[in-house]
N, C-alpha and C positions, 0 to 999 in steps of 0.2 A: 504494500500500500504506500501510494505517494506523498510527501508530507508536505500539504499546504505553503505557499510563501506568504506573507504577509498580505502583500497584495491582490494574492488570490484570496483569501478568509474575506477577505474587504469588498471586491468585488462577488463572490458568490453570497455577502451578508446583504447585496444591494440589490442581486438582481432575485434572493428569493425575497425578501424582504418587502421590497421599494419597487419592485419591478414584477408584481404578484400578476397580473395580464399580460405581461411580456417574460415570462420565467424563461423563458429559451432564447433570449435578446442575447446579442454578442454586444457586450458593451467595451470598448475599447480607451484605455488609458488616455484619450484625450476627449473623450466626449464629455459633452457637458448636461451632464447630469441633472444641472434644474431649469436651461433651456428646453433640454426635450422632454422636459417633465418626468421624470423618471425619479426626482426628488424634490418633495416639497417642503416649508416651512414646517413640517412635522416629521417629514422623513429625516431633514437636519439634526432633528431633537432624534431622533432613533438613532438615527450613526455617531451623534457626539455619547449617545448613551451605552450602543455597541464599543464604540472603540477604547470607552473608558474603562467596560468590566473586562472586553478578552484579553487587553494588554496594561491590564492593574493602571491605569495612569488617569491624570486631571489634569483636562483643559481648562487653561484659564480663560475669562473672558475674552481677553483682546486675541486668540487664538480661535473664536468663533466667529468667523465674516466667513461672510460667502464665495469671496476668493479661496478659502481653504478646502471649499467644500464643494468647487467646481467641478472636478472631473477626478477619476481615479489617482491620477498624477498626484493633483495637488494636494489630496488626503494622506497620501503617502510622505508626501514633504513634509506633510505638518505631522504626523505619525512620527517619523525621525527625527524631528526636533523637537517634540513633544519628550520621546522618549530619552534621547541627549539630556535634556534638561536635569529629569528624573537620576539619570544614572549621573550628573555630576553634583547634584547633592546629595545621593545618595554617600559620593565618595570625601563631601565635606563633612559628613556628621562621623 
C-alpha cells in the first residue's frame, strides 16, 4: 500500500469532501479552487479545520486569506510554513 504525500491527503480531503458532485474531478495543483466553486466560504472553514487536526498545527489569523487557500499549491505553501513555524518553536522551548 502506497503512502499518501501531503499533498495528496489535501487534495483527496477536497475532492471527497468539497467536491461531493464532482468526487471523480481531476483537480490539478493550480486550479483554483473557489473560482470554480469547488470551495466555499464554509468549505474554507473545513480545510482550515482538516488541516489543523491531521497535521497537529494552528493557523493563525493572518494565515487565513484567500490567497492561501486558492489552489492546491498554495495550501501546500502555507502547510510548510505553517508547519516550519511549529517545528522552530518547538526547538526554542
Amino acid at each position: 500500500m502506497a503512502i499518501e504525500s501531503n499533498r495528496e491527503v489535501v487534495r483527496n480531503f477536497i475532492r471527497r469532501n468539497l467536491a461531493k458532485k464532482q468526487e471523480h474531478l481531476e483537480i490539478s495543483d493550480q486550479d483554483n479552487l473557489i473560482l470554480n466553486g469547488i470551495v466555499d466560504s464554509l468549505g474554507l472553514i473545513k480545510i482550515i479545520n482538516f488541516l489543523e487536526e491531521r497535521f497537529s498545527l494552528k493557523l493563525e489569523d493572518e494565515d487565513i486569506t484567500p490567497e492561501n487557500f486558492e489552489n492546491i499549491d498554495s495550501i501546500m505553501i502555507l502547510l510548510e510554513q505553517t508547519m516550519g513555524r511549529a517545528s522552530e518553536m518547538e526547538q526554542l522551548t
